[in-house]
C-alpha positions as CSV (number, residue, x, y, z in Angstrom):
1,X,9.1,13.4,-13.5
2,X,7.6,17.0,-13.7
3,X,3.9,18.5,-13.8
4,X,3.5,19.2,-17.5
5,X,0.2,21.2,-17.9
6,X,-1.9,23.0,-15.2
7,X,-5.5,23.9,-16.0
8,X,-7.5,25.6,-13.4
9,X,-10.9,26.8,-14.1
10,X,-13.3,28.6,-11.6
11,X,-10.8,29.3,-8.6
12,X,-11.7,32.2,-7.3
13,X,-10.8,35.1,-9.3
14,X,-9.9,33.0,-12.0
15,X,-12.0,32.2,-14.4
16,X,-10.2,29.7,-16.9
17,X,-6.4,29.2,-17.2
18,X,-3.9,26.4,-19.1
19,X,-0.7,26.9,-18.3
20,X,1.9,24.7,-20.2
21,X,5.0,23.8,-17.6
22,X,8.7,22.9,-18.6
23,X,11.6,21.6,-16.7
24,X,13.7,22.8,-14.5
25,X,13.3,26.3,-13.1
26,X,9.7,28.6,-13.5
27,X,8.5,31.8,-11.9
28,X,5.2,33.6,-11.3
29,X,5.1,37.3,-11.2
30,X,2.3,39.8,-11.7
31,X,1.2,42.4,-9.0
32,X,-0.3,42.0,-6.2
33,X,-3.2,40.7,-5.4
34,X,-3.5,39.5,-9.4
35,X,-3.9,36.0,-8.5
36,X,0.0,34.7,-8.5
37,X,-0.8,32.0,-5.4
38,X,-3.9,30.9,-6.7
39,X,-2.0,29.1,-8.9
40,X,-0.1,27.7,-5.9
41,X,-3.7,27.0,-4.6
42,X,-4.6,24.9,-7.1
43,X,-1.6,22.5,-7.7
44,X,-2.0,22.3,-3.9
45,X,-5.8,21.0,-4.6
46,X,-3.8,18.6,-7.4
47,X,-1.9,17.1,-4.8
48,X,-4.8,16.5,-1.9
49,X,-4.6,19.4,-0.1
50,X,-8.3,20.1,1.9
51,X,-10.8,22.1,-0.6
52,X,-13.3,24.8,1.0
53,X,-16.6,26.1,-0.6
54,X,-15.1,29.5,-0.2
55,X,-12.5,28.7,-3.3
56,X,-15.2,28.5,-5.9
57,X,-15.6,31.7,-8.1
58,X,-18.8,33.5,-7.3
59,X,-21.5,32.7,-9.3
60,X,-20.0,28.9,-10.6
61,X,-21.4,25.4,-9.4
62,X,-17.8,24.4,-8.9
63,X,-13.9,25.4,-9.4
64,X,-11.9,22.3,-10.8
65,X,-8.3,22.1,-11.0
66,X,-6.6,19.3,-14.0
67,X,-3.2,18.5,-13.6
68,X,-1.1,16.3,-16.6
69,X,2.4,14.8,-14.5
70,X,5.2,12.5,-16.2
71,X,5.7,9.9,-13.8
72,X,7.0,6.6,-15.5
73,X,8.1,5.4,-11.6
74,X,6.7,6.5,-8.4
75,X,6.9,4.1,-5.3
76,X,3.4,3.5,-3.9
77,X,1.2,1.6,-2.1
78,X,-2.0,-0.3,-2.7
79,X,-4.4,0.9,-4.2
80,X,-2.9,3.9,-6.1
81,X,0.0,2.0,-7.5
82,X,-2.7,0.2,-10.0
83,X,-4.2,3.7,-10.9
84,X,-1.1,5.6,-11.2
85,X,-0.2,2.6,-13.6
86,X,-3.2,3.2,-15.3
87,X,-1.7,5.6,-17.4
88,X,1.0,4.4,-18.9
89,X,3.8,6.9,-17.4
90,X,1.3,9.8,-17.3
91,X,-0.2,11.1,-13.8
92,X,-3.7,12.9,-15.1
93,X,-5.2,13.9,-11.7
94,X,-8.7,16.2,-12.2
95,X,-10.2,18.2,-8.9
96,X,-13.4,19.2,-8.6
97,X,-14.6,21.7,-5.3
98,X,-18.9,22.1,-5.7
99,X,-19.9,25.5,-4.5
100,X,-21.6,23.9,-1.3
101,X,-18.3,22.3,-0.5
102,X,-17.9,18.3,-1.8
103,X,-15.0,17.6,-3.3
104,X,-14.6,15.1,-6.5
105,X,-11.0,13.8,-7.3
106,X,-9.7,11.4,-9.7
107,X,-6.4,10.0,-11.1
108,X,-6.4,8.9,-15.0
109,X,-10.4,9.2,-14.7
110,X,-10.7,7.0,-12.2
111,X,-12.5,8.6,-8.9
112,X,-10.1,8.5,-5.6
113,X,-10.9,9.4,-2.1
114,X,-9.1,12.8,-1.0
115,X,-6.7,11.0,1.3
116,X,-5.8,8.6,-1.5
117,X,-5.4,11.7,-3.7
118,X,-2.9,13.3,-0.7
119,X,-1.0,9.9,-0.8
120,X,-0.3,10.2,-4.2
121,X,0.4,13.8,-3.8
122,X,3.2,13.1,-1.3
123,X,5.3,11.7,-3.6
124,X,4.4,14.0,-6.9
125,X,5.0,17.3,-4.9
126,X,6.0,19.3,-2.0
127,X,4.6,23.2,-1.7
128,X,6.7,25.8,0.7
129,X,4.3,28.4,1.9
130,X,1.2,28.0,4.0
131,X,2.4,26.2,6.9
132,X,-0.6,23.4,6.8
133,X,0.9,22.1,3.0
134,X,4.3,21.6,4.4
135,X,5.5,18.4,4.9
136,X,8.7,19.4,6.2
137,X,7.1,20.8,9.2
138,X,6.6,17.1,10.0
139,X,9.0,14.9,12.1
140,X,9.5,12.1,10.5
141,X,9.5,13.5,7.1
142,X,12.4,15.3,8.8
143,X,13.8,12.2,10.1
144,X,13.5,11.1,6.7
145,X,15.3,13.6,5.0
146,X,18.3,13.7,8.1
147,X,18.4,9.7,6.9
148,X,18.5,10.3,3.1
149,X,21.3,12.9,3.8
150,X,23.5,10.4,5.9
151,X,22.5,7.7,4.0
152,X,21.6,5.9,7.0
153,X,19.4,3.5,4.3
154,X,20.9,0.2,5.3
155,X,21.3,0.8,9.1
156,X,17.4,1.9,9.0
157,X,16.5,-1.4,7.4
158,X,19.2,-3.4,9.9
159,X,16.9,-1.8,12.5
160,X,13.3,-2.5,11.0
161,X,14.4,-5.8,10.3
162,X,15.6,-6.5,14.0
163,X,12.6,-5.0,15.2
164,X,10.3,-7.5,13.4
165,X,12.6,-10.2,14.6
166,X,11.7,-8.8,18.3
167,X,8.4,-8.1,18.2
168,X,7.6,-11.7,16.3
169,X,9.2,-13.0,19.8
170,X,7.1,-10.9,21.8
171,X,3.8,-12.3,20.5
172,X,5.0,-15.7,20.5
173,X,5.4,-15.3,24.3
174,X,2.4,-13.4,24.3
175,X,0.7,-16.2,23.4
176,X,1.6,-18.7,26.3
177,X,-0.5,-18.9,29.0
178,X,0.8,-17.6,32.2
179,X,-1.8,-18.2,34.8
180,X,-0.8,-21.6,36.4
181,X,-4.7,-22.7,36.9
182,X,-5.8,-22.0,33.6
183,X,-3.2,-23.5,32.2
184,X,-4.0,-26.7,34.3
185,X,-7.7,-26.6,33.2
186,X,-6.8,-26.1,29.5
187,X,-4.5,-29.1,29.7
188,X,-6.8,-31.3,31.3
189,X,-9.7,-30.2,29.0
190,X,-7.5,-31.0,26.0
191,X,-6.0,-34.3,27.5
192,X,-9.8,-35.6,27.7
193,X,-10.3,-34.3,24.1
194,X,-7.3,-36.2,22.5
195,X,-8.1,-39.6,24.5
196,X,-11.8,-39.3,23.4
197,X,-11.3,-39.4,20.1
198,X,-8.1,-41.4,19.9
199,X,-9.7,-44.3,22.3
200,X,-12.7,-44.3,19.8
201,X,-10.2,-44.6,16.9
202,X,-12.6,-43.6,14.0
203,X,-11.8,-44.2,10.3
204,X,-12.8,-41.7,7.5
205,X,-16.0,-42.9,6.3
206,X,-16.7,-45.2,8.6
207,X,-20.2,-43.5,9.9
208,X,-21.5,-43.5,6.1
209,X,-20.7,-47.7,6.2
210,X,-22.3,-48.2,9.4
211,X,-25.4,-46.4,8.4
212,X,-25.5,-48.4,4.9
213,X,-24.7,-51.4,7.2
214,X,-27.8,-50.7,9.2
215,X,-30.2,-50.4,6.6
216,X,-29.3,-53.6,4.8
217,X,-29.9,-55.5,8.1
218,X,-33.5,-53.8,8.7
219,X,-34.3,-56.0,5.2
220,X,-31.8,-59.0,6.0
221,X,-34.1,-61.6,5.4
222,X,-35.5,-60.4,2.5
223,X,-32.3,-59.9,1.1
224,X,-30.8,-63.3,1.8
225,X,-34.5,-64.9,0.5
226,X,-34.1,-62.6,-3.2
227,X,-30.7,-63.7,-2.9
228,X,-30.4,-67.4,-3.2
229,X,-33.5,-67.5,-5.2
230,X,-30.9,-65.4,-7.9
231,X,-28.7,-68.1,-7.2
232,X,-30.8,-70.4,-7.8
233,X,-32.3,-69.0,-10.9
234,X,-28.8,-69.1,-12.4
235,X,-27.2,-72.4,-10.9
236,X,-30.4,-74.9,-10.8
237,X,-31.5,-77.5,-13.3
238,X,-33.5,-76.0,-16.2
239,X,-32.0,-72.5,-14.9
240,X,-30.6,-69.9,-16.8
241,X,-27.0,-71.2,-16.5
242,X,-28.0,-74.4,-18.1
243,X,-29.9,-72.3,-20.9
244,X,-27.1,-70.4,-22.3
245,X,-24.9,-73.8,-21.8
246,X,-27.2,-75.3,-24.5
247,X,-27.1,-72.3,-26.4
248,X,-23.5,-71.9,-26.6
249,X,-22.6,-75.3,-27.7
250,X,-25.3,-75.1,-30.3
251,X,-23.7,-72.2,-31.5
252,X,-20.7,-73.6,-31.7
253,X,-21.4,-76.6,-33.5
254,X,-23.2,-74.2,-36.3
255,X,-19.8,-72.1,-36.6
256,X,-18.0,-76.0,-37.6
257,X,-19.6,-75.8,-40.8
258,X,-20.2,-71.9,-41.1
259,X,-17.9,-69.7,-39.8
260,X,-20.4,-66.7,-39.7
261,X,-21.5,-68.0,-36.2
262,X,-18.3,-67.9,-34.8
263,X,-18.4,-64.2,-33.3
264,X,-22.0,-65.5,-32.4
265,X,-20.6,-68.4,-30.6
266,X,-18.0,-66.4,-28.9
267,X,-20.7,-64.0,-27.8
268,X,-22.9,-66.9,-26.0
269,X,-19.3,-68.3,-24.7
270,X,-18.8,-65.1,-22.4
271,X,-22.5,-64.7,-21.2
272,X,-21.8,-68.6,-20.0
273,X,-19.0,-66.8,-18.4
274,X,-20.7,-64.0,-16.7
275,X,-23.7,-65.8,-15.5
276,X,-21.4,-68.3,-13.4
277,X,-19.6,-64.9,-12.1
278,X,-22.8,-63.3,-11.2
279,X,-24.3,-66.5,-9.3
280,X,-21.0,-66.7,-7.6
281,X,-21.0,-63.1,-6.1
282,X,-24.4,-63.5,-5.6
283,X,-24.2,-66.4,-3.4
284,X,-21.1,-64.5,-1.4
285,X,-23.2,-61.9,-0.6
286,X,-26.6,-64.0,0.7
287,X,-23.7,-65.9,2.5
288,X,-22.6,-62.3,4.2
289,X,-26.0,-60.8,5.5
290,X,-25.9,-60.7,9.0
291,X,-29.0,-62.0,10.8
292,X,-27.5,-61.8,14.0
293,X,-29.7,-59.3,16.0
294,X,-26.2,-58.9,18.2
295,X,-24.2,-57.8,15.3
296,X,-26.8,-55.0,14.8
297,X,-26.4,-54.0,18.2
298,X,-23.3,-53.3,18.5
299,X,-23.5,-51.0,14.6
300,X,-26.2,-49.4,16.0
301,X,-24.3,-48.2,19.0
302,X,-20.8,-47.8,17.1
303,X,-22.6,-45.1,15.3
304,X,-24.3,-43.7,18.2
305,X,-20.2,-43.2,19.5
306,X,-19.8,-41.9,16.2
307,X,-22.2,-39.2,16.0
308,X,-21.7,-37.7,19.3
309,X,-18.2,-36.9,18.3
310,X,-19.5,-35.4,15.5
311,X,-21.9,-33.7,17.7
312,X,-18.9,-32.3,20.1
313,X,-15.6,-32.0,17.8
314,X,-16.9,-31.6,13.7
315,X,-19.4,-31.6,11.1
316,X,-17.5,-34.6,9.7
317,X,-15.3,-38.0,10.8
318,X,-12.6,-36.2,9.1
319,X,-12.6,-32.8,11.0
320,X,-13.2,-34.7,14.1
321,X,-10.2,-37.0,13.3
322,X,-8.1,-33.4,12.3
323,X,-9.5,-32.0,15.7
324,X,-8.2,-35.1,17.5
325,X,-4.4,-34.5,16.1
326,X,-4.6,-30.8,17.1
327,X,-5.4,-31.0,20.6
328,X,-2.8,-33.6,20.8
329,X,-0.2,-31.3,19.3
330,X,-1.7,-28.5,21.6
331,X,-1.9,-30.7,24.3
332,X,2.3,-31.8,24.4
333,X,3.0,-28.1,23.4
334,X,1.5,-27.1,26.6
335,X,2.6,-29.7,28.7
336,X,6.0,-28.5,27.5
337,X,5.3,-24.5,27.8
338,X,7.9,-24.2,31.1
339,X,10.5,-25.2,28.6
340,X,9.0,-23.1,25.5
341,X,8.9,-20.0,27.9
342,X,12.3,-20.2,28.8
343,X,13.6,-20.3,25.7
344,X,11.0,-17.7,24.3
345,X,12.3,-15.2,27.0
346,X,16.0,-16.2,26.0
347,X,15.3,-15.4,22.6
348,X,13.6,-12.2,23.2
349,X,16.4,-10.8,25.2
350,X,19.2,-11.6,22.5
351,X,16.6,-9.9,19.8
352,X,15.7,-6.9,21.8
353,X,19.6,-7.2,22.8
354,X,20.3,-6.9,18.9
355,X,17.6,-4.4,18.4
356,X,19.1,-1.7,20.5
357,X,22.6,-2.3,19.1
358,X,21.1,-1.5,15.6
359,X,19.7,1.1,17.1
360,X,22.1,2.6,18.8
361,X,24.3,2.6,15.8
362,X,21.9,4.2,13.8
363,X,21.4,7.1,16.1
364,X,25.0,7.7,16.4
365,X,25.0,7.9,12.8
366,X,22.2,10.2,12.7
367,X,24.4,12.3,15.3
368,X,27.1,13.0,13.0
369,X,24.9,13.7,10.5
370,X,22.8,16.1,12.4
371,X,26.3,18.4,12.7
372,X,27.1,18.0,9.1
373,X,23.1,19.3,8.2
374,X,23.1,21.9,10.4
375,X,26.2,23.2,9.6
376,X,25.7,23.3,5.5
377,X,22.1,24.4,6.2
378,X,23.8,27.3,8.9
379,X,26.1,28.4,5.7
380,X,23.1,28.5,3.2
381,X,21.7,31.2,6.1
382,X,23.2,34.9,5.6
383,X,22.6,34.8,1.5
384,X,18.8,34.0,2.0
385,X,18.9,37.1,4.5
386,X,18.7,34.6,7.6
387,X,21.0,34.7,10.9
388,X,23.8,32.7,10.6
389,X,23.3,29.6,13.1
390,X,19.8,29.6,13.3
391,X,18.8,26.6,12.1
392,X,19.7,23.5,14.3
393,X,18.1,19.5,14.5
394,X,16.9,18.5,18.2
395,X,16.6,14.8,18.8
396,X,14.9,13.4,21.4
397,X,14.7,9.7,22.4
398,X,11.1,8.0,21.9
399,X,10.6,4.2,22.2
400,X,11.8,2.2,20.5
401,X,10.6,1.4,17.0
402,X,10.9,0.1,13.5
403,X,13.2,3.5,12.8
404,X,15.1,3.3,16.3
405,X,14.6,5.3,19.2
406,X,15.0,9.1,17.7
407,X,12.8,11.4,17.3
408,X,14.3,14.4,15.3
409,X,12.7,17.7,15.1
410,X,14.4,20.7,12.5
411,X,14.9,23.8,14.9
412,X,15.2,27.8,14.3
413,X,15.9,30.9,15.5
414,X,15.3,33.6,13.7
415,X,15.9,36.2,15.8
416,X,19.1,36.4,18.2
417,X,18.8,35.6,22.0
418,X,16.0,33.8,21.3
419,X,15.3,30.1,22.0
420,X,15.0,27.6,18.5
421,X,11.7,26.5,18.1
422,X,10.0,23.8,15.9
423,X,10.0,24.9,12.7
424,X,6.1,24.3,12.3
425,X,6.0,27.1,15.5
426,X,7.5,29.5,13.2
427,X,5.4,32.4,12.4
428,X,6.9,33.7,9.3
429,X,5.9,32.6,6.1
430,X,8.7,34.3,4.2
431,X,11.4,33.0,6.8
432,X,9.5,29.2,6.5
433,X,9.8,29.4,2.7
434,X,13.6,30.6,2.5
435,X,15.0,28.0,5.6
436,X,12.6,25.5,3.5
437,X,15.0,26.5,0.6
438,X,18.0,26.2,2.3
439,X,17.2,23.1,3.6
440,X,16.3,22.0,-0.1
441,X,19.3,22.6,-1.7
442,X,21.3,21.0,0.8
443,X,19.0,17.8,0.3
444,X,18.2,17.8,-3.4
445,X,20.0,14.5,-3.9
446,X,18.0,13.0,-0.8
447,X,14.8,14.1,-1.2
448,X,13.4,12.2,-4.4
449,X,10.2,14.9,-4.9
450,X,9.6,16.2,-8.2
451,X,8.1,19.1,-8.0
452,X,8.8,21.4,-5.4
453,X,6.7,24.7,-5.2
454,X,7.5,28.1,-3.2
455,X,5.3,30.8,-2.2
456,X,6.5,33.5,-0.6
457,X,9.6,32.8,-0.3
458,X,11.3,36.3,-1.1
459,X,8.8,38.3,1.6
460,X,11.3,40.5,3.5
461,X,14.5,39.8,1.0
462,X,15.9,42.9,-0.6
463,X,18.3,43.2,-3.5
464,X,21.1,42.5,-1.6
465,X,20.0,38.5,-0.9
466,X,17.9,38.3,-4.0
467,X,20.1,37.0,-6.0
468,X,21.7,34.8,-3.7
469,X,17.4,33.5,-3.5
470,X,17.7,32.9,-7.2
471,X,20.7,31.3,-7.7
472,X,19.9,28.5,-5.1
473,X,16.6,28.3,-6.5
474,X,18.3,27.5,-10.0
475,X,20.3,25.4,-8.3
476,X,17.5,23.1,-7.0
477,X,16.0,23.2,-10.4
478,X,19.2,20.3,-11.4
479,X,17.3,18.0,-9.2
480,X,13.4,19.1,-8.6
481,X,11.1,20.8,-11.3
482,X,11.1,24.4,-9.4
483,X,8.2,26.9,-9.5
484,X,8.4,29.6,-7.6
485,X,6.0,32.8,-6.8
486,X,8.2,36.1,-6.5
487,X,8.4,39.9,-6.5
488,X,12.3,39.9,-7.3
489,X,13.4,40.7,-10.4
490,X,16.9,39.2,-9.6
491,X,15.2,35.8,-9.2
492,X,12.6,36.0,-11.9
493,X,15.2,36.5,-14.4
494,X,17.3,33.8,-13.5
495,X,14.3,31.3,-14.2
496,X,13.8,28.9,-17.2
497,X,10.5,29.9,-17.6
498,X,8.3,33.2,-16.6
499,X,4.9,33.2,-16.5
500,X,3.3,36.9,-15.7
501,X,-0.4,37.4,-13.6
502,X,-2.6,39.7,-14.3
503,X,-6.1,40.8,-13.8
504,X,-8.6,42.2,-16.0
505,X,-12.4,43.2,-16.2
506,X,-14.9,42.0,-18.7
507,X,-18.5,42.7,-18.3
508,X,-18.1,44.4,-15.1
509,X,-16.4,40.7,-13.0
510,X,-12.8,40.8,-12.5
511,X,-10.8,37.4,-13.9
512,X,-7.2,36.7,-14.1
513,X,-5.1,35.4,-17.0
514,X,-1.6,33.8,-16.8
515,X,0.8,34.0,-20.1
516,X,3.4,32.7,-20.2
517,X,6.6,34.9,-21.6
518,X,8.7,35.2,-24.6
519,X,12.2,36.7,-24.2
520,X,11.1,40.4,-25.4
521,X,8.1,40.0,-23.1
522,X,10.1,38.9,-20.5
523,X,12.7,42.0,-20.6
524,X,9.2,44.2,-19.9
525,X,8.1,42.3,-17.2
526,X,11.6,42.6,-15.5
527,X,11.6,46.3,-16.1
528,X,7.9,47.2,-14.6
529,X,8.9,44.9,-11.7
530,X,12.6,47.0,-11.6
531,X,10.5,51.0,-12.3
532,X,6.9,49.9,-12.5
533,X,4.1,50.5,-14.7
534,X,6.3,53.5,-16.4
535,X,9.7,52.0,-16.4
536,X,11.5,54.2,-18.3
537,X,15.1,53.2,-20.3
538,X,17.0,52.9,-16.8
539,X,14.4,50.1,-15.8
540,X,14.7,48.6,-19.6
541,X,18.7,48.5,-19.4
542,X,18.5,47.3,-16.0
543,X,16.2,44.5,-17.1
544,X,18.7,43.7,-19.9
545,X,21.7,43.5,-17.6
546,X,19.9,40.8,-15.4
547,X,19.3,39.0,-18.1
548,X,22.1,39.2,-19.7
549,X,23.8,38.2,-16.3
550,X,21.6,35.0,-15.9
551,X,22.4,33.9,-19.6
552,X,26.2,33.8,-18.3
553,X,25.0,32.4,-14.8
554,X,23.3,29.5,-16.5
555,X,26.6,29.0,-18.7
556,X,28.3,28.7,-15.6
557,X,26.6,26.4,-14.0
């Protein structure tokens, strides 16, 4: 995964730049003031970092920042995992800062909030310079990367996993009811409740056959009247029953002698049939109106029951009859909550019990650790033109949480006889950026970044630790893409790539341009940085030795 192509047009003094980006190790140079941490600016904006009005290049409706990334796996989160996936492998993320100061970001064209954009950002990128862009200034990022050195990855989980266990315990409890008189009113509220409804009994449905009960016997009469005249209309003499008997057998003596009436025969055989089946059912239902005035009564005040428990527990019979069963259940859970609580609190204790083992083992872990980090970040010090022992990890004890109960916090002191400090309390930038480097190469295999980015990192280093300040940044480069603003020559010609700065004026508005270097380029850049503007064949030869001396370094290594 590396940041591929960075185009930034707009950006202050920078009018329009594309700069194509490689693996492993790339410098900026150029001289001061040219514009070299604008480009640090704007993969910052790539990444989320907060946009100002005052960025825009005079004169421009807006500055905007493109920035192409291979990523074919990143672990995120709703909702940028579907855009980042979006692209099929490719992370296109475009930044847009309006000269009265709104900000437009999107990733693979589609528009993102800022903080969705920083997300995102988190886990493309990390930038070493201004103290605000630095996530390593953060403690749990540093807990994180203490974790990832140890690999403390299945104790962390053991923890999490305990912690859900307790807390899952906790609300359970939570949820009992502890005052002794509410608890008495809620079980006799739901006690009434359940023996409404279950003395009432209802059955699904039953309120519709009432009501369809009801309306037959406002017309009983006339239904039992239409009724057995049906009946008799079928069934008497001369009826319709003796009709179709005559027809049938007629039929059926013409199909003797032709057999083209038998299918009509057959026909007037099963209406016969159904005409004695229809007065039959007719008859049994004349024979089941009700016209007792009693028996209305009582279906009449049935569904008067009915409906006030509709009125009081559901819309329905059926949610009335489901409300019944649930303040039943309630109703023996509550009863039975002195027995539920005691073995709640039982079961709390022996999670939180098992909590603070895990958690106690991780944090001894975590100890040892801490003495191993420090010390290989301590001997990373004196080439990077840092005190030796400066650098130290403080925990403290916080409570308890899904991580355990530390709370670690990175520590330096620069200066002798003076107390270590936070490192986000340091004031340095150049000291920030080289401890941040020290801290990196003793982490690249834990920290899973991509692209890690390092401005100022060589203010206040001389020759003698510059090209200890190379080598480790060549170093990282096996593990991170690396690109790295600098004024050294010893570390500029140990990079992969060099890209040179510069300004220029056309029609009276300065602009800067970045180029990127081929070897013979590169050789003059070394030497103006080695003798300046004028370098003269010392500076060349110089130049050439470095070079020559990174060749074998990278052969080395």
């Amino acid at each position: 995964m590396a940041l591929r192509e960075l185009t930034v047009e707009n950006l202050a003094v920078v009018e329009s730049v594309r700069l194509p980006l490689g693996d492993g190790f790339t410098v900026l140079t150029g001289e001061t003031g040219a514009g070299k941490s604008l480009v640090v600016d704007a993969v910052a904006l790539a990444l989320g970092a907060r946009a100002s009005s005052d960025q825009v290049r005079a004169d421009t409706p807006a500055a905007r920042v493109e920035a192409i990334f291979d990523a074919p796996e990143l672990a995120l989160d709703d909702p940028m995992r579907d855009v980042v996936a979006a692209g099929d492998g490719s992370v296109i993320i475009s930044r847009e800062v309006s000269a009265d100061g709104r900000s437009i970001a999107r990733v693979n064209d589609r528009t993102v909030t800022v903080g969705g954009l920083a997300a995102l950002g988190t886990a493309l990128g990390e930038i070493h310079g201004q103290h605000d862009q630095q996530r390593l200034l953060e403690p749990a990022r540093q807990l994180a990367l203490l974790d990832g050195f140890g690999d403390h990855g299945d104790l962390v989980e053991r923890v999490a996993d305990r912690f859900r266990a307790w807390r899952a315990s906790v609300a359970a409890a939570a949820e009992l009811i502890t005052d002794a008189h509410e608890l008495a009113r809620r079980i006799e509220l739901l006690r009434h409740q359940a023996d409404e409804i279950a003395s009432a009994a209802p059955r699904p449905g039953e309120d519709a056959e009432l009501e369809a009960q009801l309306r037959a016997a406002e017309h009983a009469e006339t239904i039992a009247r239409s009724a057995a005249e049906a009946v008799a209309g079928l069934r008497d003499e001369g009826g319709a029953g003796e009709q179709l008997g005559l027809v049938e057998r007629s039929l059926s003596t013409a199909a003797q002698h032709d057999e083209r009436f038998d299918e009509l025969a057959t026909r007037a055989a099963g209406l016969v049939a159904e005409t004695e089946e229809l007065a039959r059912d007719a008859g049994r239902l004349a024979e089941a109106v009700d016209l007792d005035p009693a028996t209305r009564v009582a279906a009449e005040e049935r569904l008067t029951l009915l409906y006030d428990l509709r009125r009081k527990y559901g819309e329905t019979l059926d949610a009335v009859i489901a409300f019944g069963e649930s303040a039943a259940r309630e109703l023996e859970e509550l009863e039975n909550q002195g027995e539920a609580r005691e073995r709640l609190r039982a079961e709390e204790g022996a999670r939180r019990h098992e909590l603070e083992e895990a958690a106690a083992e991780v944090t001894t872990a975590r100890l040892a650790a801490a003495q191993r980090l420090a010390a290989r970040v301590n001997d990373e010090l004196p080439p990077l033109g840092l005190r030796a022992g400066a650098f130290g990890i403080d925990r403290q004890e916080s409570e308890i949480g899904p991580s355990g109960v530390d709370r670690i916090i990175f520590t330096f002191a620069p200066n002798a006889g003076e107390p270590p400090r936070p490192l986000a309390r340091i004031a340095s930038g150049g000291e920030s950026s080289r401890l941040a480097l020290a801290l990196e190469v003793v982490l690249a295999a834990a920290d899973a970044t991509p692209l890690l980015v390092f401005d100022e990192v060589d203010a206040g280093v001389g020759g003698r630790n510059a090209a200890a300040l190379g080598e480790r940044l060549r170093a990282l480069s096996r593990f991170h893409q690396v690109l790295c603003v600098t004024h050294l020559p010893q570390v500029a010609a140990l990079a992969d790539t060099h890209i040179v700065v510069g300004k220029r004026v056309l029609d009276g508005r300065t602009t800067t341009q970045a180029t990127v270097l081929d070897p013979a380029a590169r050789a003059t850049e070394l030497a103006a940085m080695l003798g300046g503007p004028a370098a003269g064949d010392a500076a060349h030869a110089a130049a050439d030795a470095l070079l020559r001396a990174a060749g074998g370094a990278a052969d080395d290594a």
